[in-house]
C-alpha positions in Angstrom: 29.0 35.8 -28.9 31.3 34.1 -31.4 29.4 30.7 -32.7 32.1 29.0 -33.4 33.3 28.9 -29.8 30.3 26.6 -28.9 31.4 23.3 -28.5 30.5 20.1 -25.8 33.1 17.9 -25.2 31.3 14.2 -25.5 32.7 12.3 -22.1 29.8 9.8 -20.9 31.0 6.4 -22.4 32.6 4.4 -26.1 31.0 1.9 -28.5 32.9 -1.0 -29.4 31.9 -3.8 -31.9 31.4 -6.2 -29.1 28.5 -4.0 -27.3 26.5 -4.5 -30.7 23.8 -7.0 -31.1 23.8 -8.9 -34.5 21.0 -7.5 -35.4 20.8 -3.8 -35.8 16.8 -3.6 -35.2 17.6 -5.3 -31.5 20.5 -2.8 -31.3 18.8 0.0 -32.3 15.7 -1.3 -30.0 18.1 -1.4 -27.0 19.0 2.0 -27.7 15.7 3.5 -28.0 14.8 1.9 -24.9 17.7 3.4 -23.0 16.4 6.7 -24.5 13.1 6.7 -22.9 14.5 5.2 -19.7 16.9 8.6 -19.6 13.8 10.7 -20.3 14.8 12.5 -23.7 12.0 14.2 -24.9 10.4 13.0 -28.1 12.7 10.1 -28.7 11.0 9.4 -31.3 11.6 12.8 -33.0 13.9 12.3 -36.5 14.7 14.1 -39.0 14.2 12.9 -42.6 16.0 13.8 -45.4 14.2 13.8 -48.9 15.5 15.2 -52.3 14.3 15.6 -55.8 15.0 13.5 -58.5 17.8 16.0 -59.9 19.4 16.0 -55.9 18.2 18.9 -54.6 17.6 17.8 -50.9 15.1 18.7 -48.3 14.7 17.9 -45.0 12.2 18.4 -41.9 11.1 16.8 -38.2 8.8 14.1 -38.8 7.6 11.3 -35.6 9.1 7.8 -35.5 5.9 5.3 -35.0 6.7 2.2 -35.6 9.8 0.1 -36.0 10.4 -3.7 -36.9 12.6 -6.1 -39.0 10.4 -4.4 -42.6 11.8 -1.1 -41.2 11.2 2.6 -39.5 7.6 4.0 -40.2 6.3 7.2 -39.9 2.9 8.9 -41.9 2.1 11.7 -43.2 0.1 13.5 -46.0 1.0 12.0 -49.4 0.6 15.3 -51.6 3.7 16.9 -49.7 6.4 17.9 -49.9 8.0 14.8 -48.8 5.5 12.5 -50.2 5.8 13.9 -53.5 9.5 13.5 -53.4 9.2 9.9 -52.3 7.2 8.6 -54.9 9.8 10.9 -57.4 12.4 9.7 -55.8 12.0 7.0 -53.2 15.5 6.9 -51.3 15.1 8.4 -48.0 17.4 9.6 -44.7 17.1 9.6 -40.8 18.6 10.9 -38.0 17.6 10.4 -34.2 20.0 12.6 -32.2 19.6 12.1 -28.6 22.2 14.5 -27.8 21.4 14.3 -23.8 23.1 10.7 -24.3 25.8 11.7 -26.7 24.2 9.4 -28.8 23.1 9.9 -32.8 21.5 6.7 -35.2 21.6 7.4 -39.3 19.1 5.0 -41.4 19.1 5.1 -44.7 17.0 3.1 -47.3 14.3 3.2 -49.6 11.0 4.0 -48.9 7.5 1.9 -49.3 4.4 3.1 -48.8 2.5 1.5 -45.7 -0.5 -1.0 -46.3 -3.9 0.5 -46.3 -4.5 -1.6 -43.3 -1.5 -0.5 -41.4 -2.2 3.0 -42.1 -5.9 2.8 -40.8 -5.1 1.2 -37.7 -2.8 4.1 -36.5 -4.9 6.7 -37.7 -7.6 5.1 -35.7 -5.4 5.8 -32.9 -5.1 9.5 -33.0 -6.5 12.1 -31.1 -9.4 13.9 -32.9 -7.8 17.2 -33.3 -5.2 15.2 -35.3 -7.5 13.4 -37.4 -9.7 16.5 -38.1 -6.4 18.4 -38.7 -5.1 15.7 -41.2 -8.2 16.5 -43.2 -8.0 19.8 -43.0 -4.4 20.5 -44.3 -3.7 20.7 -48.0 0.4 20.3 -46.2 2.5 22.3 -47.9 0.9 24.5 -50.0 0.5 28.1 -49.6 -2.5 28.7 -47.5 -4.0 32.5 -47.3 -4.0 32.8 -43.5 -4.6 31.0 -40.4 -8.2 31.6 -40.3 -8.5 29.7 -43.3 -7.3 26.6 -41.8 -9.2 27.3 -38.7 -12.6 27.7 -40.3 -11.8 24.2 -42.2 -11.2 22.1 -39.0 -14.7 23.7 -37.6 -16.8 22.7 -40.6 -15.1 19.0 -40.1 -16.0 18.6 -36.7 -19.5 19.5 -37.7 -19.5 17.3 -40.5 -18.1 14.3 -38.4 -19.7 15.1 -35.0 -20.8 12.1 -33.6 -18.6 10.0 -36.0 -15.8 7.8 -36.4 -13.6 10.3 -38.4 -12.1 7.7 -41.5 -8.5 7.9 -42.9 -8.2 10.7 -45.4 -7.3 8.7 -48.8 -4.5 10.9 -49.3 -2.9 10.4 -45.8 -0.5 7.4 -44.4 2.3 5.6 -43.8 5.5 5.6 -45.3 8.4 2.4 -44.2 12.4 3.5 -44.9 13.3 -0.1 -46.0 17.0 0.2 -44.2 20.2 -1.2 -46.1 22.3 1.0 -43.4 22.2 1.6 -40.3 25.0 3.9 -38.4 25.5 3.9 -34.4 27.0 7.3 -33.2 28.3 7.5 -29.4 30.3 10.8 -28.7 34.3 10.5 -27.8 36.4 13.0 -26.4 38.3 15.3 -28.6 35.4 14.7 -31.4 37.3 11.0 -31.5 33.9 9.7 -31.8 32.9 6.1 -32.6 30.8 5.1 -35.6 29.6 1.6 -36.3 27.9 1.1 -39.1 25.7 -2.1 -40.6 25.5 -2.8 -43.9 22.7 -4.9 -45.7 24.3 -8.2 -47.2 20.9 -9.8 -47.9 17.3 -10.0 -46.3 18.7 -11.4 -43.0 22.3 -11.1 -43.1 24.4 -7.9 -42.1 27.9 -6.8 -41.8 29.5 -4.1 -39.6 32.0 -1.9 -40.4 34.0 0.9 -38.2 34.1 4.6 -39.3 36.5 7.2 -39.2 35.3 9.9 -36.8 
Protein backbone atom coordinates (compact mmCIF):
# COMPACT_ATOMS: atom_id res chain seq x y z
CA UNK A 1 0.00 0.00 0.00
CA UNK A 2 1.45 3.32 -1.15
CA UNK A 3 0.36 6.14 1.69
CA UNK A 4 0.38 8.69 -0.35
CA UNK A 5 -2.44 7.39 -2.50
CA UNK A 6 -4.94 7.90 0.56
CA UNK A 7 -6.89 10.71 0.01
CA UNK A 8 -10.97 11.68 0.76
CA UNK A 9 -12.39 14.03 -1.47
CA UNK A 10 -14.36 16.59 0.99
CA UNK A 11 -18.00 16.92 -0.90
CA UNK A 12 -20.79 17.53 2.01
CA UNK A 13 -21.25 21.37 1.94
CA UNK A 14 -19.07 25.33 1.81
CA UNK A 15 -18.69 28.05 4.52
CA UNK A 16 -19.26 31.42 3.52
CA UNK A 17 -18.87 34.56 5.74
CA UNK A 18 -22.63 35.02 5.85
CA UNK A 19 -23.26 31.45 7.60
CA UNK A 20 -21.00 32.91 10.64
CA UNK A 21 -22.41 34.26 13.71
CA UNK A 22 -20.65 37.50 15.03
CA UNK A 23 -19.47 35.89 17.61
CA UNK A 24 -17.14 33.01 17.25
CA UNK A 25 -18.08 31.37 20.77
CA UNK A 26 -21.92 31.12 19.30
CA UNK A 27 -20.41 29.95 16.06
CA UNK A 28 -18.24 27.59 17.45
CA UNK A 29 -21.28 26.53 19.92
CA UNK A 30 -23.50 25.94 16.85
CA UNK A 31 -20.92 23.77 15.54
CA UNK A 32 -20.23 21.67 18.46
CA UNK A 33 -23.82 21.19 18.76
CA UNK A 34 -24.18 19.97 15.19
CA UNK A 35 -21.34 17.60 16.16
CA UNK A 36 -23.14 15.75 18.83
CA UNK A 37 -26.35 15.85 16.92
CA UNK A 38 -24.26 13.76 13.97
CA UNK A 39 -22.94 11.41 16.71
CA UNK A 40 -19.03 11.94 16.38
CA UNK A 41 -17.50 10.26 18.99
CA UNK A 42 -15.72 12.28 21.63
CA UNK A 43 -16.49 15.70 20.14
CA UNK A 44 -14.95 17.01 22.70
CA UNK A 45 -11.57 15.24 21.91
CA UNK A 46 -8.74 18.10 20.83
CA UNK A 47 -5.51 18.12 20.42
CA UNK A 48 -3.30 20.72 22.20
CA UNK A 49 -0.23 21.85 21.04
CA UNK A 50 2.41 23.10 23.73
CA UNK A 51 6.10 23.99 23.21
CA UNK A 52 9.13 24.99 25.30
CA UNK A 53 10.31 28.25 25.73
CA UNK A 54 13.13 27.77 23.04
CA UNK A 55 10.11 26.29 20.41
CA UNK A 56 10.49 22.91 20.67
CA UNK A 57 6.69 21.80 20.36
CA UNK A 58 4.73 19.01 21.82
CA UNK A 59 1.51 17.97 21.40
CA UNK A 60 -1.12 15.28 22.77
CA UNK A 61 -5.20 14.36 23.03
CA UNK A 62 -6.51 16.16 25.94
CA UNK A 63 -10.82 16.52 26.70
CA UNK A 64 -12.63 19.71 25.95
CA UNK A 65 -14.83 20.59 29.29
CA UNK A 66 -15.97 23.60 29.27
CA UNK A 67 -16.34 26.56 26.90
CA UNK A 68 -17.61 30.24 27.31
CA UNK A 69 -16.90 33.87 26.24
CA UNK A 70 -13.26 33.62 29.04
CA UNK A 71 -12.45 30.66 26.68
CA UNK A 72 -11.89 26.63 26.04
CA UNK A 73 -11.05 24.72 29.39
CA UNK A 74 -9.70 21.56 29.97
CA UNK A 75 -7.60 20.07 33.39
CA UNK A 76 -5.07 18.23 33.96
CA UNK A 77 -2.04 17.44 36.23
CA UNK A 78 0.00 20.62 36.63
CA UNK A 79 3.60 18.87 37.01
CA UNK A 80 3.31 17.62 33.24
CA UNK A 81 4.44 17.76 30.64
CA UNK A 82 2.02 20.26 29.36
CA UNK A 83 1.61 22.03 32.56
CA UNK A 84 5.14 22.56 32.91
CA UNK A 85 5.30 23.99 29.47
CA UNK A 86 2.37 26.32 30.11
CA UNK A 87 3.55 28.03 33.00
CA UNK A 88 7.22 28.22 30.85
CA UNK A 89 5.57 29.21 28.20
CA UNK A 90 1.94 30.00 28.33
CA UNK A 91 0.80 30.28 24.56
CA UNK A 92 -1.13 27.30 23.71
CA UNK A 93 -2.91 25.38 20.32
CA UNK A 94 -6.21 23.38 19.52
CA UNK A 95 -7.56 21.40 17.13
CA UNK A 96 -11.10 19.71 17.10
CA UNK A 97 -11.22 17.68 13.84
CA UNK A 98 -14.60 16.18 13.32
CA UNK A 99 -13.54 14.64 10.13
CA UNK A 100 -17.05 12.65 9.81
CA UNK A 101 -18.42 16.30 9.09
CA UNK A 102 -15.52 17.57 6.97
CA UNK A 103 -15.25 19.92 9.49
CA UNK A 104 -11.87 21.12 11.62
CA UNK A 105 -11.75 24.40 14.37
CA UNK A 106 -8.07 25.87 15.36
CA UNK A 107 -7.97 28.06 18.73
CA UNK A 108 -5.13 29.61 19.62
CA UNK A 109 -4.36 31.84 22.70
CA UNK A 110 -2.85 32.03 25.88
CA UNK A 111 -3.38 30.07 28.66
CA UNK A 112 -4.68 30.86 32.48
CA UNK A 113 -4.88 28.59 34.98
CA UNK A 114 -8.57 27.87 36.25
CA UNK A 115 -9.82 29.21 39.68
CA UNK A 116 -9.51 26.93 42.63
CA UNK A 117 -13.21 27.03 42.68
CA UNK A 118 -13.74 26.16 39.12
CA UNK A 119 -11.32 23.39 39.33
CA UNK A 120 -13.06 21.71 42.50
CA UNK A 121 -16.30 21.77 41.18
CA UNK A 122 -15.48 19.60 38.08
CA UNK A 123 -13.30 17.32 39.92
CA UNK A 124 -16.18 16.86 42.17
CA UNK A 125 -17.82 15.63 39.17
CA UNK A 126 -15.66 12.75 38.23
CA UNK A 127 -16.02 9.18 38.53
CA UNK A 128 -13.91 7.71 41.46
CA UNK A 129 -11.60 5.75 39.44
CA UNK A 130 -10.69 9.16 37.86
CA UNK A 131 -10.21 10.92 40.98
CA UNK A 132 -8.28 8.13 42.65
CA UNK A 133 -6.29 7.88 39.39
CA UNK A 134 -5.55 11.72 39.33
CA UNK A 135 -3.88 11.04 42.68
CA UNK A 136 -2.18 8.34 41.78
CA UNK A 137 -0.24 9.45 38.69
CA UNK A 138 3.04 11.36 39.04
CA UNK A 139 1.84 12.07 34.75
CA UNK A 140 4.65 11.97 32.81
CA UNK A 141 7.35 10.72 34.48
CA UNK A 142 8.99 7.47 34.05
CA UNK A 143 7.12 4.98 36.17
CA UNK A 144 8.85 1.36 36.82
CA UNK A 145 5.91 -0.76 35.71
CA UNK A 146 2.26 -1.03 35.75
CA UNK A 147 2.02 -2.66 39.01
CA UNK A 148 3.47 0.23 40.52
CA UNK A 149 0.69 2.42 39.51
CA UNK A 150 -1.82 -0.26 40.31
CA UNK A 151 -0.67 -0.86 43.89
CA UNK A 152 -0.94 3.14 44.29
CA UNK A 153 -4.63 3.46 43.20
CA UNK A 154 -5.41 0.38 45.81
CA UNK A 155 -3.72 2.02 48.90
CA UNK A 156 -5.95 5.33 47.78
CA UNK A 157 -9.14 3.74 47.77
CA UNK A 158 -8.22 2.35 51.22
CA UNK A 159 -7.13 5.54 52.39
CA UNK A 160 -10.33 7.45 51.07
CA UNK A 161 -12.92 4.59 51.51
CA UNK A 162 -15.85 5.99 52.72
CA UNK A 163 -14.79 9.51 51.71
CA UNK A 164 -15.25 12.45 49.61
CA UNK A 165 -11.92 12.08 47.61
CA UNK A 166 -10.56 16.15 47.56
CA UNK A 167 -8.87 17.77 44.58
CA UNK A 168 -5.21 16.86 44.45
CA UNK A 169 -3.42 20.41 44.94
CA UNK A 170 -1.44 19.75 42.00
CA UNK A 171 -4.34 18.96 39.58
CA UNK A 172 -6.75 21.46 37.52
CA UNK A 173 -7.89 23.46 35.10
CA UNK A 174 -6.19 25.22 32.48
CA UNK A 175 -8.52 28.24 30.06
CA UNK A 176 -6.79 28.87 26.25
CA UNK A 177 -7.73 32.65 26.43
CA UNK A 178 -8.56 32.67 22.41
CA UNK A 179 -7.32 35.73 20.16
CA UNK A 180 -8.11 33.30 17.07
CA UNK A 181 -10.28 31.27 16.12
CA UNK A 182 -10.25 29.37 12.55
CA UNK A 183 -13.48 27.52 10.93
CA UNK A 184 -12.42 24.66 8.49
CA UNK A 185 -15.21 23.01 6.20
CA UNK A 186 -13.73 20.65 3.49
CA UNK A 187 -14.11 21.66 -0.49
CA UNK A 188 -13.56 19.62 -3.27
CA UNK A 189 -10.27 19.39 -4.88
CA UNK A 190 -8.62 20.40 -1.30
CA UNK A 191 -10.33 24.03 -2.30
CA UNK A 192 -11.35 24.18 1.25
CA UNK A 193 -12.73 27.21 3.04
CA UNK A 194 -11.15 28.79 6.11
CA UNK A 195 -12.61 31.61 8.07
CA UNK A 196 -10.85 32.88 10.57
CA UNK A 197 -11.60 35.48 13.61
CA UNK A 198 -9.29 37.63 14.87
CA UNK A 199 -9.39 39.37 18.47
CA UNK A 200 -9.69 43.28 17.99
CA UNK A 201 -10.38 43.84 21.74
CA UNK A 202 -12.37 42.14 24.68
CA UNK A 203 -15.69 42.05 22.70
CA UNK A 204 -14.93 42.99 19.23
CA UNK A 205 -13.70 40.60 16.38
CA UNK A 206 -12.85 40.58 12.87
CA UNK A 207 -13.06 37.88 10.19
CA UNK A 208 -10.79 37.24 7.60
CA UNK A 209 -10.81 34.52 4.65
CA UNK A 210 -7.86 32.08 4.11
CA UNK A 211 -6.22 30.60 1.32
CA UNK A 212 -6.83 26.87 1.26
Amino acid sequence: MDIGDLRSEYTQRGLSENDLHADPIEQFRRWFEEAVAAGIREPNAMTLATATPDGRPSARMVLLKGFDSRGFMFYSNYESRKGRQLVENPWAALILFWVDLERQIRIEGRTERATIAESDAYFATRPLESQLGAWASAQSQVLPDRATLERRVEELRREYDGQEVPRPPFWGGFRVVPDSIEFWQGRPSRLHDRLRYHRQDQTIWSVERLSP
